[in-house]
N, C-alpha and C positions, 0 to 999 in steps of 0.2 A: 338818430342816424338810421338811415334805411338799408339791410344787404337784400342783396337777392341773389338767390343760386341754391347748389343741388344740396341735398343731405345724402353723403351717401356710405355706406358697409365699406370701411378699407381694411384686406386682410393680406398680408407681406407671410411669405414662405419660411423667408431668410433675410434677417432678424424678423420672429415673431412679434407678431403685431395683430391686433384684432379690435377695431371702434367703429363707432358709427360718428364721422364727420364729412366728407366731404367738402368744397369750398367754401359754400355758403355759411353750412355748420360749423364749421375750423372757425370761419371769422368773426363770428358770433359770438364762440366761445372767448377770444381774443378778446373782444372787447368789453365781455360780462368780466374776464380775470383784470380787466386795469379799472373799470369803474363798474359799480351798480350802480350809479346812481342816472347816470343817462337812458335814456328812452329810448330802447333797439326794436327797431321793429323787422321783421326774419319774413320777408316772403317767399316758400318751398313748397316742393311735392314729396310726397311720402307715400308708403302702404301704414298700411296696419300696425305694423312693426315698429317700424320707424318712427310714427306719430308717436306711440306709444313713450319713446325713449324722449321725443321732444315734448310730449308734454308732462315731462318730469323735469327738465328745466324750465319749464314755464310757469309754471308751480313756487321753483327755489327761490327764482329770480324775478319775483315784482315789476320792475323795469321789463322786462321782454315780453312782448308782444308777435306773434305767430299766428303767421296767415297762410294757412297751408291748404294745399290744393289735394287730393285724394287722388292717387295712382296703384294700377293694379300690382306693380312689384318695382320698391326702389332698386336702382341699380346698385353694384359690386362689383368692387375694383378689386381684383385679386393679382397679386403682384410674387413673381418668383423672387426676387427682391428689389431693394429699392429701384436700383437704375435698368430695371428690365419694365418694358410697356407693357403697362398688365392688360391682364383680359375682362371683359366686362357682360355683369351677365345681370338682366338678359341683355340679348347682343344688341346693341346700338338701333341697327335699322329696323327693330322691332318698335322703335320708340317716334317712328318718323311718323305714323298715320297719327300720330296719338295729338288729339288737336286741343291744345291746352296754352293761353295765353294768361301770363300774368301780368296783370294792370299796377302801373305802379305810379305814385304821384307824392312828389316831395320837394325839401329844401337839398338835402344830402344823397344819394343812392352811391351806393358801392355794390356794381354788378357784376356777377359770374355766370357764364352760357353755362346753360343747362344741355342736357341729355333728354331731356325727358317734357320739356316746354319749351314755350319761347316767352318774348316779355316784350311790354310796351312801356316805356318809359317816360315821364316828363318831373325836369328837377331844374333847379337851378345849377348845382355840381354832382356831374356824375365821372365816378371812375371806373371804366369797365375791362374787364380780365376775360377773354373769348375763352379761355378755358379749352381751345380745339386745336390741337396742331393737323389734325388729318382734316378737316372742316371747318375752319374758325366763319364765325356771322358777322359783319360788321355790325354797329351799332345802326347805321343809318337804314338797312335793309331791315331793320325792326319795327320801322317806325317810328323809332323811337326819339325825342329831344333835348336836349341840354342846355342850358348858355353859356355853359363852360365843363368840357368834356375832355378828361383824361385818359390814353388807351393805355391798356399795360399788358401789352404781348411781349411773350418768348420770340424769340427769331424765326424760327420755322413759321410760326403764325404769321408774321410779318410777312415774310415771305410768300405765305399763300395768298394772303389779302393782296396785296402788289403786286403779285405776277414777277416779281424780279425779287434778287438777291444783294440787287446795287443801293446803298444803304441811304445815296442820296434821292433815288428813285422812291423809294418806302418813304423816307421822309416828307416828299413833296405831294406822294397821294394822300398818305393819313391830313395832313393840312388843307391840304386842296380838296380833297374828296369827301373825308370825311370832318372836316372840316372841326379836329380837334385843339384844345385849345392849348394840350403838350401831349408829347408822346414818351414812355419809356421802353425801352427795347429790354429783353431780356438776355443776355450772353453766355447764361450756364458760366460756367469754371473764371469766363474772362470779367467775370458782373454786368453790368448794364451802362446803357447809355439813354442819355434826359435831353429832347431836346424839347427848348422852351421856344423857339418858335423857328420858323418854316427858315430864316435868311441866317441864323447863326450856329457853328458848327455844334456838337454834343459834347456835354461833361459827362466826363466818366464815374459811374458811380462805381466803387470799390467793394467785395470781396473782401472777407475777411480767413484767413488761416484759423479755425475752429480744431479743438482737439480730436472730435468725435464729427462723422458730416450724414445728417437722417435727412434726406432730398423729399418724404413724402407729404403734401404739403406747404412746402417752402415756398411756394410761387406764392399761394391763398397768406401765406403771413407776412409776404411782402406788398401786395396788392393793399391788406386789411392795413397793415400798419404804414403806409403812405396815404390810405384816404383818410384813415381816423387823423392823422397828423394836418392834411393839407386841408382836410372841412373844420379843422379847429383855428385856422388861420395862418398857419407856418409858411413860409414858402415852399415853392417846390424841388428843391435842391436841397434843403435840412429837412426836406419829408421824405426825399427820398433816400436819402441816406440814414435816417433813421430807420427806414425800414428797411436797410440793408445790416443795418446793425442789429436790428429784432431779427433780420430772419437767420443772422449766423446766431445766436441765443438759443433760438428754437432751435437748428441743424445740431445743434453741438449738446440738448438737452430732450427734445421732443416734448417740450415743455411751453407751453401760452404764457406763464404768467413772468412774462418780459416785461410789465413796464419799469417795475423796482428795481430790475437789474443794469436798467441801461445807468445807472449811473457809476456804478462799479467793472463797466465795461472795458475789457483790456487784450481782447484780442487784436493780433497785429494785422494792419491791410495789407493788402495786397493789390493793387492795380496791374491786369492782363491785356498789355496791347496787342498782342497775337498769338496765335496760338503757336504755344512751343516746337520748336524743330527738331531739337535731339531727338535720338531713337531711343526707345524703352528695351531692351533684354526680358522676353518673356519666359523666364525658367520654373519648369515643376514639369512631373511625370506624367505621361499618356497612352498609359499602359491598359487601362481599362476604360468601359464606357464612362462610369464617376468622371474620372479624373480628365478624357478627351472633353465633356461636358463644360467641366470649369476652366479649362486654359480655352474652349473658346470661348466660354462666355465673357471670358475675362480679354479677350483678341476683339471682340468685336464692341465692348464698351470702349476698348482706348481707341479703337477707331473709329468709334463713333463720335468720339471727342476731339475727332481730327488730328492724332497724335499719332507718329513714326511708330512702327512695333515690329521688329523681326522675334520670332515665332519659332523654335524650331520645329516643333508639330504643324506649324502652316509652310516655313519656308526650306526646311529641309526635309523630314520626315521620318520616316523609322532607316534602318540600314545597318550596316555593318559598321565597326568604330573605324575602319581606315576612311569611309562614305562620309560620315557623318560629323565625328568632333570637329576636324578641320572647319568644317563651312558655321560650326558650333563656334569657335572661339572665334573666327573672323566675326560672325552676326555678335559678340559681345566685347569685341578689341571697337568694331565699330558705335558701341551703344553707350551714351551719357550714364543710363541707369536700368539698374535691374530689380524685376518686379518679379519676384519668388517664390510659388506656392510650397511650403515646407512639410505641408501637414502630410507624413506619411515618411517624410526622412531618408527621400530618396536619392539616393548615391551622386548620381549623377546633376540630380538639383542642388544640391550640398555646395560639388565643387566649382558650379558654375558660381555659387558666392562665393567664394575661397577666393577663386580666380579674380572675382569682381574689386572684393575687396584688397586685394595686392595693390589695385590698381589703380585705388582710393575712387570706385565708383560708389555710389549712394546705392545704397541696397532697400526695398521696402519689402518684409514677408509676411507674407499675407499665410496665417495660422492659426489653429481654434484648437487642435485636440493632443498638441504637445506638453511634456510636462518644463517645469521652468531649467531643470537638469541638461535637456536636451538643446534647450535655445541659449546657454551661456556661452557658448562661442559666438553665436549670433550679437546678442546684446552688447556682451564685449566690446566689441568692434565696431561698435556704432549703424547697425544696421536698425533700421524701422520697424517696430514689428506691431502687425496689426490684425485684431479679431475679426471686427469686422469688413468687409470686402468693401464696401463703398467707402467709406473713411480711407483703407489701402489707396484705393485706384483717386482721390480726391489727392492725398498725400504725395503720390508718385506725381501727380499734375503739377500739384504747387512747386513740389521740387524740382523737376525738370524746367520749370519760369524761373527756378532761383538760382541753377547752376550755374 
């Protein structure tokens, strides 16, 4: 099997995190932890550094073969945490004059758009991950060929490449234009959609409710583990769902070595036909810059996931308490559920759960520096309580789909 794509320094603010993988290298790894004994050949760009770290697993791993191209500084993804667009340095359009093509010729390719090159292709199966939501390349502006060519974009990519957001539009250019041979869509929270050819509607690929949810990466273990399944001969509808089922393993572990697991696998699915309507209750204090910081950050994730959120820091504001509780209780008589920042044990976040839970709303509280004394009325009561902040805002998603 052939990948190609970046190697590159991912380092997360919030949960620490610090590796050198990137798409290419993540799938790489994926497939040296299910078998050594197949022949992975890794075509990348690298500095000094980075070489250095790959040819230590080149070394381990007999099997891997690494063809790597010499660049003056690999990129870094630096992430304030998971579901924030990190920043990349050096900056992107530093990378545009840099005239670097990798030649690539096989039976198998599993491609990922690079940063830092571009790539020419010819295989019999290739499955390619544009890896760009601000820029995605199609396969055929490469020049590149296939005789049977799978896309595996996120929706915003889709979106770019099409010019429209009407999903039967997307469908008929990726067929028609680029002339693949299926497409899978990616839909964040709602899973994805498979369609196997251009005249029949899409099956829904399923999401899985994972205890713990680490997003970095999960595209590249979903892309790896439906090409390793579909170049091994599976179809493409039990590769794609295995690869839905590796990639909630990885999310819920940050862990590659999925293949031994999947057969003791028992997280429950979940199928998302649209995105939920109820409103969210965004309670916790804004009293200082800290704390203004995380309720919007936390405002602007659920609305970036298309989800209802009254706010009282966005939709009422500071005030006096005859100003303010009113338009407070109405924003949480009106809201399915409430999403809680605790940490800090503030008065007025407290009884906005009190209130919540009278009224058997589903509470999730997102907390890290309390001790367990303080959160047993919490727990009690059946409220959610969660450390990490992506996991939180994953949890309040699935539960407002399951209200």
């Amino acid at each position: 099997m052939i990948i190609v794509g970046g190697t590159y320094t991912e380092i997360c603010f919030e949960p620490i995190w610090e590796n050198i993988f990137g798409s290419g290298f993540r799938a790489v790894s994926l497939l040296l932890e299910k078998d050594n004994s197949e022949e992975v050949i890794f075509h990348t760009c690298a500095d000094s550094e980075v070489r250095a770290h790959l040819n230590y697993y080149e070394k381990i791993y007999p099997n891997l073969s690494i063809q790597c191209t010499e660049i003056f500084k690999s990129p870094e993804f630096r992430y304030d945490h998971p579901l924030k667009t990190p920043s990349i340095s050096p900056r992107p359009d530093l990378f545009s004059e840099v005239d670097i093509q990798l030649d690539v010729k096989g039976q198998n390719v599993l491609a990922f758009g690079l940063l830092e090159a571009s790539f020419k292709i010819e295989a019999e199966k290739v499955v390619y991950d544009p890896q760009s939501p601000a820029n995605p390349k199609t396969f055929t502006s490469t020049g590149s060929n296939a005789n049977q060519l799978t896309y595996v974009v996120n929706y915003s990519e889709a979106k770019k490449i099409a010019g429209s957001d009407d999903l039967s539009v997307i469908k008929d250019f990726f067929f028609e234009k680029e002339n693949c041979f299926a497409l899978i869509i990616k839909m964040g929270a709602q899973g994805a959609l498979l369609f196997e050819s251009i005249k029949n509607p899409p099956t829904k690929i399923p999401v899985y409710r994972t205890n713990k949810v680490w997003p970095i990466g999960s595209g590249d273990v979903f892309s790896a583990y439906f090409a390793l399944n579909w170049f091994e001969g599976q179809d493409l509808l039990k590769s794609a769902n295995l690869a839905s089922m590796a990639t909630a393993l990885y999310c819920n572990s940050k862990d590659l070595s999925i293949y031994n697991k999947l057969n003791s696998f028992s997280f429950p699915e979940l199928i998302v036909q649209e995105v939920p309507n109820g409103q969210i209750y965004l309670a916790g204090p804004f009293f200082t810059f800290s704390e203004r910081w995380l309720i919007n950050e936390i405002w602007n994730i659920l609305k970036g996931l298309g989800l209802k959120v009254f706010s009282p820091f966005h939709d009422v504001g500071h005030g006096k308490a005859n100003d303010v509780v009113v338009k407070d209780l109405e924003g949480l008589d009106e809201s399915e559920i409430v999403f809680a920042v605790i940490d800090g044990l503030d008065s007025g976040t407290l009884f906005e759960v009190g209130y919540a839970v009278s009224q058997g709303k589903k509470v999730i509280a997102f907390v890290q520096n309390e001790g367990e004394e303080s959160l047993k009325m919490l727990e009690g009561s059946g409220c959610i309580i969660e450390k990490d902040l992506t996991t939180a805002i994953y949890k309040t998603y699935w539960s407002l789909e399951t209200h």
